[in-house]
VOKOLTI-623126 format. One line per field, with one value per residue (C-alpha): residue number from 1; y negated, z negated, x negated. Coordinates in nm, 3 decimals. Each point is the difference from the previous one (the first is absolute). Layout:
<recs>
resi <- NUM_...
y <- Y_...
z <- Z_...
x <- X_...
</recs>
This chain:
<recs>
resi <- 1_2_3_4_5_6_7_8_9_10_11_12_13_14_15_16_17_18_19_20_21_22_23_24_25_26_27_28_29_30_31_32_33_34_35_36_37_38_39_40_41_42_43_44_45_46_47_48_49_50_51_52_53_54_55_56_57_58_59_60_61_62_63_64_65_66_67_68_69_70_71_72_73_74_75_76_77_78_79_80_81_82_83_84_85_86_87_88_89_90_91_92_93_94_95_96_97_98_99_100_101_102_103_104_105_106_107_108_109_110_111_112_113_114_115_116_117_118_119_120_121_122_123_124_125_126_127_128_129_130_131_132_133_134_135_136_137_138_139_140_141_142_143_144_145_146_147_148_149_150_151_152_153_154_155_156_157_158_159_160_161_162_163_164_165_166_167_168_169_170_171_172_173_174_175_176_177_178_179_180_181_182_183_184_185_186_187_188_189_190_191_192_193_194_195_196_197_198_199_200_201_202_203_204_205_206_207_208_209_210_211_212_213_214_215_216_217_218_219_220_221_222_223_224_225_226_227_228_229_230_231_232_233_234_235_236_237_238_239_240_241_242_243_244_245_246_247_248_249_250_251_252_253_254_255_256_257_258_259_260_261_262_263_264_265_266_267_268_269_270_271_272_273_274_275_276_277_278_279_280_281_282_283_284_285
y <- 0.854_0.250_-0.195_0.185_0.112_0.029_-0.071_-0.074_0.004_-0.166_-0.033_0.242_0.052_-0.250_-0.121_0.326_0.244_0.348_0.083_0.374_0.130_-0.150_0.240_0.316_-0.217_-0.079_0.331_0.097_-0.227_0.102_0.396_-0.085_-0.185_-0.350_-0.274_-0.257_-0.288_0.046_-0.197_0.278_0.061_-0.280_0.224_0.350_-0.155_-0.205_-0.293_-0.333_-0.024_-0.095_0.245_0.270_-0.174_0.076_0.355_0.058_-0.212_0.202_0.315_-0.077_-0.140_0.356_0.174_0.158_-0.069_-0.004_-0.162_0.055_0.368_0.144_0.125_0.323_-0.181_-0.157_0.345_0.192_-0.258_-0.101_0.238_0.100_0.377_0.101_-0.341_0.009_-0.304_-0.205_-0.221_-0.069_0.116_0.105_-0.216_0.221_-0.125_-0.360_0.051_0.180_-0.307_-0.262_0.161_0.028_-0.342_-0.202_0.307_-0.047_-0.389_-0.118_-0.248_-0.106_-0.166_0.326_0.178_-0.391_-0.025_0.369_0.076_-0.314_-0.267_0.237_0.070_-0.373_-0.146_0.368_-0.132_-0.291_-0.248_-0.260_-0.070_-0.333_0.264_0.285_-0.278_-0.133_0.334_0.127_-0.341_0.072_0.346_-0.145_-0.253_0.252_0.174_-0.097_-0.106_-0.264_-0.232_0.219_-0.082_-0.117_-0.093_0.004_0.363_0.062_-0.057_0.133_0.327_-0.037_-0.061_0.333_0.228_-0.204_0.158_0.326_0.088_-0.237_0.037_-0.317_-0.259_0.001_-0.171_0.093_0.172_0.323_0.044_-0.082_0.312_0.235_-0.049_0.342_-0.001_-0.175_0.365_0.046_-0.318_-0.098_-0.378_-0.146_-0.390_-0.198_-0.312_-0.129_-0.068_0.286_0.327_0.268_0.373_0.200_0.278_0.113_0.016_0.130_0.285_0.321_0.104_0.338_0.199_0.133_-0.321_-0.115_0.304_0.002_-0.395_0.103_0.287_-0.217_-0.310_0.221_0.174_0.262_-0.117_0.272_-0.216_-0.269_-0.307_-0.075_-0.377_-0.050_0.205_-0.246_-0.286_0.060_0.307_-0.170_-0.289_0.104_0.236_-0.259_0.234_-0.045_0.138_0.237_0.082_0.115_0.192_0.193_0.063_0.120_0.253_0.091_0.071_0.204_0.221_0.025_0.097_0.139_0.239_-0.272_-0.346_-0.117_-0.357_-0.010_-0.244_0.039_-0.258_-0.269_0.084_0.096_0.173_0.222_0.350_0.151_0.367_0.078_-0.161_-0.109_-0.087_-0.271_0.121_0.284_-0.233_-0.170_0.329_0.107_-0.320_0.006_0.385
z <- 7.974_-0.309_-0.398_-0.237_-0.239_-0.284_-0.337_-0.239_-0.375_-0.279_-0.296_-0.226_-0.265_-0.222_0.044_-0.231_0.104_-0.044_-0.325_-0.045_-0.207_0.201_0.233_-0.238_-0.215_0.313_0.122_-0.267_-0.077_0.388_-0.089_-0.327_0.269_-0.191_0.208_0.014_0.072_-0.334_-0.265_-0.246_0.226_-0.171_-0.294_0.148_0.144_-0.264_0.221_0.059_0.324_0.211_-0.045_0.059_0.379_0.010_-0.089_0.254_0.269_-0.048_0.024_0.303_0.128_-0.042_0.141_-0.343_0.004_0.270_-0.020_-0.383_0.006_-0.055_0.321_0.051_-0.045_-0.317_-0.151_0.153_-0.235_-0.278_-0.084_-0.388_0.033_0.358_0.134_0.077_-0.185_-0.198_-0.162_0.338_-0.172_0.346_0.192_0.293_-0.127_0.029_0.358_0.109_-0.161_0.201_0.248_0.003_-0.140_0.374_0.214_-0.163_0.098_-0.269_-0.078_0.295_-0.101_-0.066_0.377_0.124_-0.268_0.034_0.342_0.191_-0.189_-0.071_0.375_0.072_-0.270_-0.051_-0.375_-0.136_-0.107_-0.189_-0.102_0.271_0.213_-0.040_-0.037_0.329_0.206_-0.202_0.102_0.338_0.013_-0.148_0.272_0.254_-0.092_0.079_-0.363_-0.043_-0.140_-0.331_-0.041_-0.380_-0.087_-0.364_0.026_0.173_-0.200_-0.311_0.201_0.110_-0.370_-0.078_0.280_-0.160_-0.348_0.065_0.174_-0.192_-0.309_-0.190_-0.050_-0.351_-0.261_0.148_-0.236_-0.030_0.126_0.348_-0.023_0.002_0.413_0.161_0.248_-0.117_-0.095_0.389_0.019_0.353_-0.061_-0.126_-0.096_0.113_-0.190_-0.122_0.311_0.234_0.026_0.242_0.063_-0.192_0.259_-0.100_-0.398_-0.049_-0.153_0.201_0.188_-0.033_0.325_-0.070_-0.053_0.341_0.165_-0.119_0.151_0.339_0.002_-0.146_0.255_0.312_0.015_0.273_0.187_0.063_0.111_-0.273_0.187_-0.237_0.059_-0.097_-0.312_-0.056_0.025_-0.181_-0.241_-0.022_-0.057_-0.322_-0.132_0.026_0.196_0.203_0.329_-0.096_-0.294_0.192_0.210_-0.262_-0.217_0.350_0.047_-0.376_0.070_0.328_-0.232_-0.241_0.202_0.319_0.077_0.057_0.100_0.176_0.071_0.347_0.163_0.382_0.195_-0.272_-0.044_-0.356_-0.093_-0.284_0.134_-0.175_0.110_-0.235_-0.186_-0.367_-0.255_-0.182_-0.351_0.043_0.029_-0.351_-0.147_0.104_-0.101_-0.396_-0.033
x <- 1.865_0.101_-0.063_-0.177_0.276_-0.275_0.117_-0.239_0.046_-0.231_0.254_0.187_-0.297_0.077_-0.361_-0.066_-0.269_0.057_-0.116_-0.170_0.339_0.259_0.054_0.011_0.250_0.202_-0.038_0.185_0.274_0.145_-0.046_0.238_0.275_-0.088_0.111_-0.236_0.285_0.165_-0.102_-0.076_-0.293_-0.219_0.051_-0.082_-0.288_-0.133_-0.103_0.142_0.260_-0.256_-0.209_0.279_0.031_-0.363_-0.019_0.329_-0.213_-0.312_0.176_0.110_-0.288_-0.140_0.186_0.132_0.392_0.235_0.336_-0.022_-0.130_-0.322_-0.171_-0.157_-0.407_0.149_0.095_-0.287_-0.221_0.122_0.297_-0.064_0.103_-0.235_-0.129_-0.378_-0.114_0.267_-0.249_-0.211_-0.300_-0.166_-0.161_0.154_0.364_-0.144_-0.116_0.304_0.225_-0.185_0.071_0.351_-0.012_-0.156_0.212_0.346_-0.013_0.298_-0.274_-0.159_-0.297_-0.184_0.001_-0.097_-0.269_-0.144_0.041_0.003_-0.153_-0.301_-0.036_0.030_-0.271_-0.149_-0.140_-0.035_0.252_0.189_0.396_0.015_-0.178_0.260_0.291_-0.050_0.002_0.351_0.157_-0.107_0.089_0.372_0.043_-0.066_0.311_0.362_0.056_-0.263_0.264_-0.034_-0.336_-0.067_-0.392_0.051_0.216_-0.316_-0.253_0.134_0.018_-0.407_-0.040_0.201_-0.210_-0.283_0.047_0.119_-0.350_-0.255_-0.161_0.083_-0.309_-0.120_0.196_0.334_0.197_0.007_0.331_-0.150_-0.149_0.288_0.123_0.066_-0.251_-0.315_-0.176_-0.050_-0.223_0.107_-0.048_-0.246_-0.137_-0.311_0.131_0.316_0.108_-0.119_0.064_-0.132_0.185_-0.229_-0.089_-0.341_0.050_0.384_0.062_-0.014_0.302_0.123_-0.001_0.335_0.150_-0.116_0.101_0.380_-0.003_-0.092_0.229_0.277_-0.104_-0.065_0.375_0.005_-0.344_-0.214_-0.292_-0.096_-0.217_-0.293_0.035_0.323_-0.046_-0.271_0.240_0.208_-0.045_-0.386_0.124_0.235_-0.236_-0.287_-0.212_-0.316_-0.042_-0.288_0.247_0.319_-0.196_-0.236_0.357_0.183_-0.279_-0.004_0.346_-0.017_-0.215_0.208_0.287_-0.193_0.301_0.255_-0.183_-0.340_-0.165_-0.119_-0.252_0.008_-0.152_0.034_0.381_0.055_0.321_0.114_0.178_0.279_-0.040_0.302_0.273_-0.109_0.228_-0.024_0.111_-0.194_-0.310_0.168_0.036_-0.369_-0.169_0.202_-0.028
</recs>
């Protein structure tokens, strides 16, 4: 019987969400070669040393640095000279970094949150709720002895503020995490909170359309269920939803993709190659 070699990760943020800045500014000090293990980095950065662990983590928890270096999504963004939106002042940019966020996996919680926590409890929950099924999920893996609860929960707390508008009377530096604007999460009470499918804010057909080419590699054929899975499950997207944006989008490109319904089997047809940066390019031209 094979192990499940899964490694799961919920530390490295400094129990810091990503702020809405932090990722230009980081952006940034890696195009000037800064090194963010020296100490003048504090200085360059203008935030305390734990914050400068932070910013690296969250970086690299979006896919945005590599070994160090810039990747080629970090300069098509936020590159000062040509990038398409340094500043993230499109919602589009927003959608596009959650995405990369939950697919690049550095920190795990967000694919087993989005994708298969979602599936599992479909919408409403609570932290003991969402505790219990990552503990689970950890102790199914061949590295269950790393398990930490409180490592844990400071990471549900994280995920919990980079998607939640803050109750009121927080302060108002609550109200500067990253990825709040797409209003994925939202609360019944203090203590529950429900994935917001019905009232977030409107995901750009584009955006969806470079993740399926990006999460589909080679296939031809795209299965409508398993987009719902998992791409649903990310984007926070009701059935009736994926399939009214896929058709939107076989109109929209009619020469190169269809959705097809044939006896109840729903697929998405790719009748020729699309590039994904052209989609980019297309959607920010």
């Amino acid at each position: 019987m094979y192990g499940n070699k899964i490694r799961y990760t919920f530390s490295g943020h400094e129990s810091f969400y990503c702020k809405s800045l932090w990722l230009k500014k980081g952006y940034d000090f890696v195009s000037g070669n800064k090194d963010f293990n020296v100490s003048d980095s504090v200085v360059e950065l203008g935030v305390g040393k734990n914050m400068v662990a932070a910013i690296r983590y969250w970086l690299r928890a979006f896919g945005l640095i590599d070994e160090g270096r810039a990747t080629e999504i970090a300069n098509y963004i936020f590159n000062d000279k040509n990038g398409k939106d340094p500043y993230i002042e499109d919602l589009g940019t927003l959608w596009l970094l959650h995405y990369l966020l939950v697919k690049t996996e550095l920190a795990s919680i967000y694919r087993l949150f989005f994708v298969d926590f979602h599936k599992e409890k479909n919408n409403e929950f609570n932290r003991d709720q969402l505790l219990a099924f990552l503990k689970r999920k950890s102790f199914e893996t061949d590295y269950a002895n790393l398990y930490n609860e409180n490592t844990v929960k400071r990471d549900i707390g994280v995920l919990l503020q980079n998607y939640t508008i803050p109750e009121q009377g927080k302060p108002n530096e609550d109200f500067f995490a990253l990825l709040i604007d797409l209003n994925l999460i939202r609360r019944t009470d203090s203590k529950t909170y429900y994935f917001n499918t019905k009232g977030k804010n409107e995901l750009t057909i584009e955006i969806l359309l470079y993740a399926i080419i990006d999460w589909k590699g080679e296939n031809k054929m795209v299965d409508y269920e398993a987009m719902l899975d998992y791409l649903g499950g990310i984007f926070c997207l009701t059935p009736a939803e994926l399939i009214d944006t896929l058709l939107a989008l076989g109109e929209k490109y009619s020469d190169s993709l269809v959705f097809t319904d044939d006896g109840g089997i729903k697929q998405l047809l790719f009748i020729k190659d699309l590039d994904k940066q052209e989609i980019l390019n297309s959607y920010y031209n």
